[in-house]
C-alpha positions in Angstrom: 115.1 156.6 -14.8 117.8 153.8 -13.5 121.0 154.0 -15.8 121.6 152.2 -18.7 123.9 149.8 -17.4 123.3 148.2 -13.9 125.7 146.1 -12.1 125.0 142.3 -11.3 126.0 141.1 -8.0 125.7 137.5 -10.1 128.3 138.2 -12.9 129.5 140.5 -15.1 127.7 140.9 -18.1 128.7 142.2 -21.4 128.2 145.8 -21.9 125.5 147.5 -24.3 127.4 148.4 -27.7 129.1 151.7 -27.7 129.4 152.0 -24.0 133.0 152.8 -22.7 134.1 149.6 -20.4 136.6 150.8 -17.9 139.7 148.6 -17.8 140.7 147.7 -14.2 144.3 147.4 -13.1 144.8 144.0 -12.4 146.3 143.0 -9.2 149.6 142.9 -7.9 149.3 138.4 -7.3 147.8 138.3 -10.8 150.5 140.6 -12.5 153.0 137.9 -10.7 151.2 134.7 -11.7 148.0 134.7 -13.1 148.4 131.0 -13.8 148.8 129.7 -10.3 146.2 132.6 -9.2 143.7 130.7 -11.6 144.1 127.7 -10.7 143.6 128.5 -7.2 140.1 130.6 -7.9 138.6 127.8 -9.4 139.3 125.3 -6.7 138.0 127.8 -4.3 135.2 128.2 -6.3 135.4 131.6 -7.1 135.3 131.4 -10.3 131.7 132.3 -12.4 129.0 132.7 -9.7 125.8 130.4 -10.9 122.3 132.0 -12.3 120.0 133.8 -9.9 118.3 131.2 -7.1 114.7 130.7 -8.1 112.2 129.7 -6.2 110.1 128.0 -9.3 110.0 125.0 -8.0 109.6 125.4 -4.7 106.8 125.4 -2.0 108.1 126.5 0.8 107.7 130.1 1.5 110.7 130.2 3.9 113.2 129.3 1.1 112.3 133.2 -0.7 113.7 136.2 0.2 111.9 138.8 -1.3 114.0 141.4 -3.7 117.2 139.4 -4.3 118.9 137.6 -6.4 122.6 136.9 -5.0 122.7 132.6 -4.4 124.2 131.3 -1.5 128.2 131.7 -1.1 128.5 128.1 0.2 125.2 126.1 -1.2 124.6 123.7 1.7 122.4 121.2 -0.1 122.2 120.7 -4.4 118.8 122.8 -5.4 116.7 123.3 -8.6 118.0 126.8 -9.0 121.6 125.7 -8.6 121.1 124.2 -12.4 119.7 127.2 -13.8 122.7 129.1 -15.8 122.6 132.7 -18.0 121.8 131.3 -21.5 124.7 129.8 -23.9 125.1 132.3 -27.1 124.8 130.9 -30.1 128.4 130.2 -31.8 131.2 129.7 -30.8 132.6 133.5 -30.3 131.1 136.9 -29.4 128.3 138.3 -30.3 126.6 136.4 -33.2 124.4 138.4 -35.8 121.2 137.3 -37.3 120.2 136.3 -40.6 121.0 139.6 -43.1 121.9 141.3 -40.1 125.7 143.3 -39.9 126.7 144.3 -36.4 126.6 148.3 -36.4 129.2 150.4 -37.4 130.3 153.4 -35.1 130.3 156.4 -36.5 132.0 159.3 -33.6 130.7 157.8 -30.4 126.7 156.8 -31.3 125.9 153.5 -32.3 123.4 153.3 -35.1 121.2 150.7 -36.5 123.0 148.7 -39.8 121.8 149.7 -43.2 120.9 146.6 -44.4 117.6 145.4 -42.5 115.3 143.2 -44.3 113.0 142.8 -41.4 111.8 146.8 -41.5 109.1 148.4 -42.4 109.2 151.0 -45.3 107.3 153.9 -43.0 108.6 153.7 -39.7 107.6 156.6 -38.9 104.3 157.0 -40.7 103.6 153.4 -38.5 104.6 154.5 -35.0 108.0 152.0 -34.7 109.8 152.6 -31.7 112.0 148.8 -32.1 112.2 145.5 -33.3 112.5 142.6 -31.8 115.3 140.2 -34.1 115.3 136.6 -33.3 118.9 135.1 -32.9 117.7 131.2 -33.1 115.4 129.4 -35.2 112.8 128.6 -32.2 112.4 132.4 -31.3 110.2 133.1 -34.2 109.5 136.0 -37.3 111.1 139.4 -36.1 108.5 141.1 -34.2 107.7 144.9 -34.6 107.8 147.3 -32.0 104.8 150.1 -33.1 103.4 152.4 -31.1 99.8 151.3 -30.4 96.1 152.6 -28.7 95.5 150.8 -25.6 94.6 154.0 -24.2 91.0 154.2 -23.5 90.1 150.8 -23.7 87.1 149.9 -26.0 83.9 150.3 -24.3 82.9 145.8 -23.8 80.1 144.0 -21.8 82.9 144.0 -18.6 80.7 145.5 -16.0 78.1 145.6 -18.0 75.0 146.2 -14.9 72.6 148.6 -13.3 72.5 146.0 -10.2 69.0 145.5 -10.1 68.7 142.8 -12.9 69.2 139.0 -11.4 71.6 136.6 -13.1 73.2 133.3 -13.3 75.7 132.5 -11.0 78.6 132.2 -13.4 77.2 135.1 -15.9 80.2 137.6 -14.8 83.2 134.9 -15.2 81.8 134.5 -18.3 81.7 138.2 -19.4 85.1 138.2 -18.4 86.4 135.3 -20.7 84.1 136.6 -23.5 86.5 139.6 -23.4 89.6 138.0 -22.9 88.5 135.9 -26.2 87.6 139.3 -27.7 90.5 141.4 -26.6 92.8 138.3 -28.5 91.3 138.8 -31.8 90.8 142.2 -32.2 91.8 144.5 -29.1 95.4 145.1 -28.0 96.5 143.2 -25.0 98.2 146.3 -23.5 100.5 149.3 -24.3 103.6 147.5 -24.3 104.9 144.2 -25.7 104.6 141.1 -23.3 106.5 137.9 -24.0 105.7 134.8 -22.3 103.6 131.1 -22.4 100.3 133.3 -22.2 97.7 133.1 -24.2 97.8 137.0 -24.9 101.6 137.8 -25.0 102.7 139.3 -28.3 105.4 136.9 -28.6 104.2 133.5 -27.3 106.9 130.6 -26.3 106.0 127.6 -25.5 108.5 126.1 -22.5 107.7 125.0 -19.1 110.5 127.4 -18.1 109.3 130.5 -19.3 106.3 132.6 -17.0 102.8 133.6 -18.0 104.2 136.6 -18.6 107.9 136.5 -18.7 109.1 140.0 -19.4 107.5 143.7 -21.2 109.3 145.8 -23.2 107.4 149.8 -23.7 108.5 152.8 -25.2 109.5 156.2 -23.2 110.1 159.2 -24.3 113.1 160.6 -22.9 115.2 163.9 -24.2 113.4 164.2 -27.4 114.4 160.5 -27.8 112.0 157.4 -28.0 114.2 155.0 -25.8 113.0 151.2 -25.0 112.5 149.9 -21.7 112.8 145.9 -20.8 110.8 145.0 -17.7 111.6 141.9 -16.1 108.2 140.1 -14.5 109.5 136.3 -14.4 110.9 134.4 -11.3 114.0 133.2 -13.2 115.3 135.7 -15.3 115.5 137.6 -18.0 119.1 138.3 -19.2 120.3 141.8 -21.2 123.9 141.0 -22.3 124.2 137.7 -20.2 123.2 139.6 -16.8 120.0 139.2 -15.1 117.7 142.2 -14.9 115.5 140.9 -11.8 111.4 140.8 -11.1 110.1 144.0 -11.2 113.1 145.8 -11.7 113.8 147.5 -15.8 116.9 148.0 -17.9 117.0 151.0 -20.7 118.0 149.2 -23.8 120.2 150.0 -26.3 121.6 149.3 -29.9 122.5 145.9 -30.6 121.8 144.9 -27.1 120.9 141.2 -26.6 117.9 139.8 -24.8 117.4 135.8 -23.4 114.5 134.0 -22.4 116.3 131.9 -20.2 117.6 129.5 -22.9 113.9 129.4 -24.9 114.8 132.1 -27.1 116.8 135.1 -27.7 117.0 138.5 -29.5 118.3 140.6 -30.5 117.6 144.8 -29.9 117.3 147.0 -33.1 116.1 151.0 -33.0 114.7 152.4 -36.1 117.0 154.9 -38.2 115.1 157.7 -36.8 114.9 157.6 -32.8 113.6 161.6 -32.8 110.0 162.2 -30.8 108.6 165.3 -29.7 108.5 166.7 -25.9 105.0 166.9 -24.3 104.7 170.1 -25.0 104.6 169.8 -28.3 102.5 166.8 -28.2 100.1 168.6 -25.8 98.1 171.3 -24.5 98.8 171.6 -20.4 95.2 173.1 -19.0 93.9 173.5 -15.7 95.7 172.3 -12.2 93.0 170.1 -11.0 94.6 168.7 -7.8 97.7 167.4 -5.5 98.8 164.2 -4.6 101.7 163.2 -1.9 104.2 163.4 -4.8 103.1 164.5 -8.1 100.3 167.6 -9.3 97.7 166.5 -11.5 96.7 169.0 -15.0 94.3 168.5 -17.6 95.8 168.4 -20.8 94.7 168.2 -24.3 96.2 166.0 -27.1 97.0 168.0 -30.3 96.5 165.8 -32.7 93.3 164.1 -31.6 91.5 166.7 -29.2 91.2 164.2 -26.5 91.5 165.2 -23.2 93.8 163.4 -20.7 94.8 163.5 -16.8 98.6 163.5 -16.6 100.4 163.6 -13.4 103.8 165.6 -13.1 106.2 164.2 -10.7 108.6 166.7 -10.0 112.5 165.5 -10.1 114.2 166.4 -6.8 117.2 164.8 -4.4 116.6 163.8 -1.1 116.4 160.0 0.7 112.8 159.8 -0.3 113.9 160.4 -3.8 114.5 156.9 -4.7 111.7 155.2 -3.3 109.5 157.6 -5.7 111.0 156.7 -8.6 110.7 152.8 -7.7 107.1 153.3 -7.0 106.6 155.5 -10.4 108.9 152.8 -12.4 106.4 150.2 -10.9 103.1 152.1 -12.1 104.2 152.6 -15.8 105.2 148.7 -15.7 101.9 147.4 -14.4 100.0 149.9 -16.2 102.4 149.3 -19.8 101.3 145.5 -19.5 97.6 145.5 -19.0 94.7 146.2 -20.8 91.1 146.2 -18.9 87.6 148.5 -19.2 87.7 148.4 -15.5 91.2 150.1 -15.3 92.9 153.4 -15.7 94.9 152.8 -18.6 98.1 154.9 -19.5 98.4 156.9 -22.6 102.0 157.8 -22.7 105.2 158.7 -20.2 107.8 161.3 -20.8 110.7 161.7 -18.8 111.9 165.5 -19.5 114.4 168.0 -17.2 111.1 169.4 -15.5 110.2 166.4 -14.3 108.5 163.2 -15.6 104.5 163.3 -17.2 101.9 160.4 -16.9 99.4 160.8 -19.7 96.2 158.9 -18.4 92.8 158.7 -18.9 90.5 161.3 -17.5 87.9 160.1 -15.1 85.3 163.0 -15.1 83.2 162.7 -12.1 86.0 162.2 -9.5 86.7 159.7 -7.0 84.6 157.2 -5.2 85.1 158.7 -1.8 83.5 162.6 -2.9 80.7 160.4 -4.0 80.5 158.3 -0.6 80.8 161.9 1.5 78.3 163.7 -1.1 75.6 161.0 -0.9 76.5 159.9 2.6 76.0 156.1 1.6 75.2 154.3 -1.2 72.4 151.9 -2.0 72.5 148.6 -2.3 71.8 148.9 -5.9 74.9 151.4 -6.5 77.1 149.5 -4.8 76.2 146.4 -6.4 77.2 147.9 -9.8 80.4 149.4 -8.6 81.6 146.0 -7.5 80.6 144.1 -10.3 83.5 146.0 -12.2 85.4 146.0 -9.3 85.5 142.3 -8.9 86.0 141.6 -12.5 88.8 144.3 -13.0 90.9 142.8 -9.5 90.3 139.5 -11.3 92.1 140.4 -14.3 94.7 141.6 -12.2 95.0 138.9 -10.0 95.3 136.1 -12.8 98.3 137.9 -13.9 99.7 137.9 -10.5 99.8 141.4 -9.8 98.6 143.0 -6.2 97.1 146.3 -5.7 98.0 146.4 -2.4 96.1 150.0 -2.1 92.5 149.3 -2.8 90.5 152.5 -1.3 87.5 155.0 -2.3 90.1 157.9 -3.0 91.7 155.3 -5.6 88.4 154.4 -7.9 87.5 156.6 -10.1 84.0 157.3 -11.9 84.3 158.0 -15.5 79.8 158.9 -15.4 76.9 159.5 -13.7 76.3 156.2 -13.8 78.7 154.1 -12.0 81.2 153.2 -14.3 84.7 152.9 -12.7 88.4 152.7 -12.7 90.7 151.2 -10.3 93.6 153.8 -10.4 96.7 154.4 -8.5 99.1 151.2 -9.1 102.5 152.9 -7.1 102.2 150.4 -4.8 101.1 147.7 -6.8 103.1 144.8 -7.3 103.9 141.8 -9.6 104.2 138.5 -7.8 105.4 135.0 -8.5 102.7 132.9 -9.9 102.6 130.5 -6.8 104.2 133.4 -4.7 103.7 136.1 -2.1 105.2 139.3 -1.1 106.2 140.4 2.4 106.1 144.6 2.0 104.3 146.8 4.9 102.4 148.8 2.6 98.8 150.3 2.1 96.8 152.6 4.1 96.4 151.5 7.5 91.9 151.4 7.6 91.9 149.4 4.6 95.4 146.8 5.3 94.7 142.9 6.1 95.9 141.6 9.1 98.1 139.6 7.6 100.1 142.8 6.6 100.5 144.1 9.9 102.5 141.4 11.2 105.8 141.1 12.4 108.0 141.2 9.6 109.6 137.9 10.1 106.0 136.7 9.9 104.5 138.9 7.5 104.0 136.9 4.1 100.8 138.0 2.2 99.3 137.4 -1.4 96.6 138.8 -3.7 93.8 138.1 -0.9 95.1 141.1 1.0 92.7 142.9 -2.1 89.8 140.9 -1.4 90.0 142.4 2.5 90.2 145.7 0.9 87.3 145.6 -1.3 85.4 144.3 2.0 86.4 147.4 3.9 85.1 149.7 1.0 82.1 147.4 0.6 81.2 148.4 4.3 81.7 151.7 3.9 79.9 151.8 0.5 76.6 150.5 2.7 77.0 152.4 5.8 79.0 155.9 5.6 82.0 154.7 7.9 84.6 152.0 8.4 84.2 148.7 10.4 87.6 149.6 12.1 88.6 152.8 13.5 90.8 154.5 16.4 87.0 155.8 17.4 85.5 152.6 18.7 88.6 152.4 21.5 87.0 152.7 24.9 87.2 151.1 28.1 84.4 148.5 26.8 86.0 148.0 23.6 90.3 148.9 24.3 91.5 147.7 20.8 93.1 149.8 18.7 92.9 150.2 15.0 96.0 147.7 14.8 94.4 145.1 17.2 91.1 145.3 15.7 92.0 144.4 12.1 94.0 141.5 13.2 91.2 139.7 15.3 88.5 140.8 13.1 86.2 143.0 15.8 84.1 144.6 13.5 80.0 144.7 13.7 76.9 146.2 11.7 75.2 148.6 14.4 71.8 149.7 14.3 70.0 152.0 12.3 73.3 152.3 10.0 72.5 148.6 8.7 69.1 147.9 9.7 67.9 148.1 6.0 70.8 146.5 4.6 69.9 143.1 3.8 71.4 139.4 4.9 73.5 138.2 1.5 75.7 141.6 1.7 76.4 141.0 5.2 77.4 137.7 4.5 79.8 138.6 1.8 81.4 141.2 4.1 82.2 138.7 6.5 83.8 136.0 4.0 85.5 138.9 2.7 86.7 140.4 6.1 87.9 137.0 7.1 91.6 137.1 9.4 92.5 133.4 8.2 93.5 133.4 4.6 92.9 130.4 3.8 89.3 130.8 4.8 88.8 134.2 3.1 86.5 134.3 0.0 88.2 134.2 -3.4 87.7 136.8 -6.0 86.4 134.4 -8.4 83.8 133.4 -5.4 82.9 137.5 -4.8 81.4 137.2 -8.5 79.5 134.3 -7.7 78.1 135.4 -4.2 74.6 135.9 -4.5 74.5 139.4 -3.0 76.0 139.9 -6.7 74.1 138.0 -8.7 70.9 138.2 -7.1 69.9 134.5 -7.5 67.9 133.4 -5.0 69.4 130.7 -2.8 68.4 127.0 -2.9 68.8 125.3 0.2 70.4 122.4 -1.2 73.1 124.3 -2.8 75.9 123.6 -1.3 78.6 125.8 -3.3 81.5 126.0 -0.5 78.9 126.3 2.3 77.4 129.2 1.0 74.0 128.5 2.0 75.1 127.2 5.3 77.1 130.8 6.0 74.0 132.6 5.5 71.9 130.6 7.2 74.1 130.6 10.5 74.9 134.6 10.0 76.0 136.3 13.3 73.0 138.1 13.8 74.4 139.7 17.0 76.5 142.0 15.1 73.0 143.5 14.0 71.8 144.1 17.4 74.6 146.4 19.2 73.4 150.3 19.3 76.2 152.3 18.5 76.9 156.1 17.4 79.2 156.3 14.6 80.9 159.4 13.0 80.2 159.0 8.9 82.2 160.2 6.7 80.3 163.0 5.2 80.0 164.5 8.8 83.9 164.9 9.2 84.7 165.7 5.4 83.6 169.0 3.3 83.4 167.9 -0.2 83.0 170.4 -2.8 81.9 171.1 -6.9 84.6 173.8 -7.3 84.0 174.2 -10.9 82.6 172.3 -14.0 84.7 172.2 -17.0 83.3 171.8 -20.5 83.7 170.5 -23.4 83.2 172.0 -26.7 83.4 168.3 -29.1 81.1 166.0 -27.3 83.5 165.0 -24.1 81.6 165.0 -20.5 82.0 167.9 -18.3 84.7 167.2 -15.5 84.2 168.0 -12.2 86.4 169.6 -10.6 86.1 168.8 -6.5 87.7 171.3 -3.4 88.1 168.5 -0.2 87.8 170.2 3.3 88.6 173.7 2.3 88.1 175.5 5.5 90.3 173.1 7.5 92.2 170.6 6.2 91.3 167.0 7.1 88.2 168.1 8.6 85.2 169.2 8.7 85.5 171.3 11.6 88.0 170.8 14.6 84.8 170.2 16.9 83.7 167.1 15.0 81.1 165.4 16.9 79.6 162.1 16.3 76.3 161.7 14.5 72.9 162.9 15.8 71.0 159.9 16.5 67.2 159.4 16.5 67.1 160.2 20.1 69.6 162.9 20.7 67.1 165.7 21.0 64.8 163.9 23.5 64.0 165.9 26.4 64.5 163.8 29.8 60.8 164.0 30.8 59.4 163.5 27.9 61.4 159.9 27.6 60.1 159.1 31.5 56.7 160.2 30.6 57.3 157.3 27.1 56.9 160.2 25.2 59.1 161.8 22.5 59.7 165.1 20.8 57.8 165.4 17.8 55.9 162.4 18.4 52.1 162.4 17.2 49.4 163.0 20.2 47.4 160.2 20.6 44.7 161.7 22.6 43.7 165.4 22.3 44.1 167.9 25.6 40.2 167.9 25.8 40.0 164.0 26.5 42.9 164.6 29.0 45.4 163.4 27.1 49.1 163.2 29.1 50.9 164.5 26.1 50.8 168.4 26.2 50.4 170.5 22.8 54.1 172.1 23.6 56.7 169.2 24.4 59.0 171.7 26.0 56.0 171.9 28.7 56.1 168.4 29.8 56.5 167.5 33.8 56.6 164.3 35.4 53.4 163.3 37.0 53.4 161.2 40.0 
């Protein structure tokens, strides 16, 4: 976890209450004459640095600079974010107090909430509060109440709703999607934590041009046996925590009393409940079986005590070490994006707890494993099955993408299936990331097969958005359909010297025979859009869903829906006709049912898979590419236009040239 106070590079902000300030000696010109020594700061202008520079307003991409917030020293021109300021307080002095509301009286060295609080509830702990939210102004609304809440699983909808066989209107899936965003506002819950912003489905809605979609989350943690808050920033201009900016994508603890601004729309202020006491997760839950091992966490089943449910949850040991911090960023970043949404099609967090052992994601339990031991079992899938994977896939990157968040890692290994029947998770947000609304990001990041070219540029030239995800769902679409990927370190030769790198960014990929051969036109088509290098030209996520390969619909010739019809009708049918071996990637991978786990109250069995347990990566060290038709034929044979195994057309009586035993065969003059 980051500390409870961070320091601003902007200003200095006013600490939490009950934290110690340390006093610094002043220096030896100010102890001599602070009045001329003022004077002269302010016509230097060193006086109180302005607000964060925001990029709102702007279009050009060169004017951002990803992961800072320090404005120029010298400003050479007057700017939009120049005018932005930290958020006058209310009164005239200090901290003001709402309505009814005492500040808090110190008793030893904790702060604890006042006594008199009109705004809470009688049971807080019979109703789950972890906070409340206390307006300071008249335009921030009723106090809102911080309760614990079950976004975790998400209600079974019609999202994804699809055995891929049935054909439907082009914009049924959009629709399915806005049927449950209509649904989730009336009776779901919009996510584990609290979002505020000019959204629709944030918990506290303002309504300013100035404020983001979503402008900020606040979650609960367990930490220490405490229940602490957590205020993530997701906004382009700030949110402020005692007059100092926390920063997009970057979290403050909060504390008693602390004070929260909306840029100047509204402001809060921070109340605990009187009892701030949780239980550890061992007392919360049952730790079972180890059922695997990622790069920097082990994955148990576990068992909730009070429900019988059975959960994942991920232990990420704590350790020291340079790498150290970039885990934690990353984890911080997945409890964010995973705190503030709420979809069928993704894995949704239960709880977190951050504890001297290390720090516990409760998540939902996917039992049949990932995508890829399904891909490496099955060797391929059919049109059908993949057609019902991406239909969820689509709709659930959608979601994500209309509230600006990237995956930025969209692989097999990182979709789960919850079923025998195809029903899916996207999983694994570490590298995920919340962008500005008209925004990009400019990260090297992902796993190198499944990347856009647009990521593997320079870095002075590397600037990228949510379509890097619609490249990556056409990688695993191709895979999905054939067994292998379009680009690979294999296809390097003397005929083809590209490397995996140069391949990607030019777009050299093809669909060689008999891997494709039954694989029909429409999802070549939408490979293609989708594995397009210019952005601007790449298919949109919104136009995957409408793509008849989805839908099914046949195609009218006069349709002329962003040249759909046209791309299909000129489809490179070249690609088709190259003859080339490829290694799959069920000939390289050993993939495993180690052992079934039951349930004894109605739950699916989970699978528990063993990947490549003789070697590790492999198959075997002596790999070799896939047997083709043809591989076994016996030279002669192919002179004589013969072929082993091939039916006789005449008997030996009439004379036939084919002998009974193939291994026989000569060449006749």
């Amino acid at each position: 976890m980051l500390p409870a106070t961070e320091k601003s590079q902007l200003k200095r902000g006013r600490p939490s209450q009950g934290e110690q300030v340390e006093s610094k000696k002043p220096r030896r010109s100010q102890r001599r004459s602070p009045s001329h020594d003022r004077s002269t700061a302010l016509k230097q202008g060193q006086g109180q640095l302005p607000s964060p520079v925001t990029n709102k307003l702007s279009t050009s991409p060169d004017d951002y600079k990803e992961n800072t917030t320090t404005p120029p020293t010298v400003p050479s021109e007057p700017s939009h974010a120049a005018f932005i300021r930290s958020p006058p307080r209310p009164g005239a002095g200090g901290l003001s107090s709402p309505p009814f509301d005492t500040q808090p009286t110190q008793e030893g060295s904790q702060i604890r909430p006042p006594k008199t609080r009109p705004y809470a509830v009688e049971d807080e702990d019979g109703e789950g509060v972890w906070g409340y939210l206390v307006p300071l102004t008249g335009r921030s609304g009723d106090t809102l109440v911080l309760r614990r809440r079950s976004a975790c699983p998400v209600p079974p909808s019609k999202v994804g709703k699809t055995s891929g066989k049935e054909r439907v209107p082009r914009k049924t899936y959009e629709k399915q999607e806005e049927e449950y965003e209509q649904e989730k506002q009336e009776r779901g819950v919009n996510a584990g934590g609290y979002l505020i912003g000019r959204h629709p489905e944030c918990d506290r809605q303002i309504n300013s041009l100035t404020v983001s979609n979503r402008h900020c989350l606040l979650f609960s943690e367990n930490k220490g046996g405490d229940a602490i808050a957590i205020l993530e920033d997701l906004s382009g201009n700030g949110t402020f925590v005692n007059d100092t900016i926390v920063g997009r994508n970057k979290r403050r603890e909060l504390h008693e009393g602390d004070e929260i601004a909306v840029l100047d729309a509204a402001r809060y202020v921070f109340r605990y409940p009187i009892n701030r006491d949780t239980n550890g997760f061992q007392q919360q839950y049952t730790m079972q079986e180890h059922l695997g091992k990622g790069h920097f966490a082990s994955v148990y089943l576990c068992v909730e005590k009070s429900s019988g449910i059975r959960y994942a949850v991920k232990k990420f040991e704590k350790s020291s070490g340079p790498g150290e911090k970039s885990k934690m960023e990353g984890l911080q970043q997945e409890i964010a994006v995973l705190m503030g949404v709420s979809h069928p099609t993704l894995l949704c967090l239960k709880d977190t707890f951050d504890e001297d052992d290390g720090i516990y994601l409760v998540l939902e339990l996917a039992a049949e494993g990932e995508l890829f031991n399904w891909i490496v079992m099955k060797k391929r899938l059919t049109e059908t099955e993949a057609r019902k994977v991406f239909v969820q896939l689509f709709q659930g990157v959608k979601y994500l993408h209309e509230r600006n968040i990237v995956h930025r890692d969209i692989k097999p290994e990182n979709i789960l299936l919850t079923d025998k029947e195809l029903n899916i998770k996207l999983a694994d947000f570490g590298l995920a990331k919340i962008i500005g609304e008209e925004s990009f990001t400019t990260t090297l990041c992902g796993t190198p097969s499944y990347v856009a070219p647009e990521i593997l540029e320079s870095g002075n030239h590397r600037r990228y958005t949510r379509a890097v995800d619609v490249w990556s769902l056409g990688v695993v679409l191709y895979i999905c359909l054939c067994g292998f990927p379009p680009f690979s370190d294999e296809l390097y030769s003397n005929d083809n010297p590209y490397t995996l790198s140069q391949q990607i960014k030019t777009g050299r990929f093809d669909y060689p025979s008999p891997y494709w051969d039954d694989v029909g036109d429409p999802a070549l088509d939408l490979i293609d859009r989708m594995l397009t290098v210019d952005v601007d030209s790449r298919i949109t996520i919104d136009e995957c869903l409408e793509h008849p390969w989805l839908t099914q619909d046949h195609i009218n010739p006069a349709d002329s829906t962003d040249g759909l019809t046209g791309a299909i009708a000129n489809l490179d049918f070249s690609k088709r006709k190259v003859h080339r071996e490829r290694t799959l990637l069920s000939s390289i991978n050993d993939i495993r049912i180690s052992r079934v786990i039951e349930s004894q109250d109605g739950q699916p069995p989970l699978k528990v898979f063993e990947k490549n347990p003789s070697q590790q990566g492999t198959k075997s060290k002596g790999a070799v590419k896939e047997t083709t038709p043809a591989a076994n034929r016996a030279p002669d044979e192919f002179i004589q236009m013969g072929g082993k195994g091939d039916q006789q057309l005449y008997d030996t009586v009439d004379g036939s040239r084919y002998p009974a035993d193939p291994s026989a065969a000569t060449v006749s003059d």
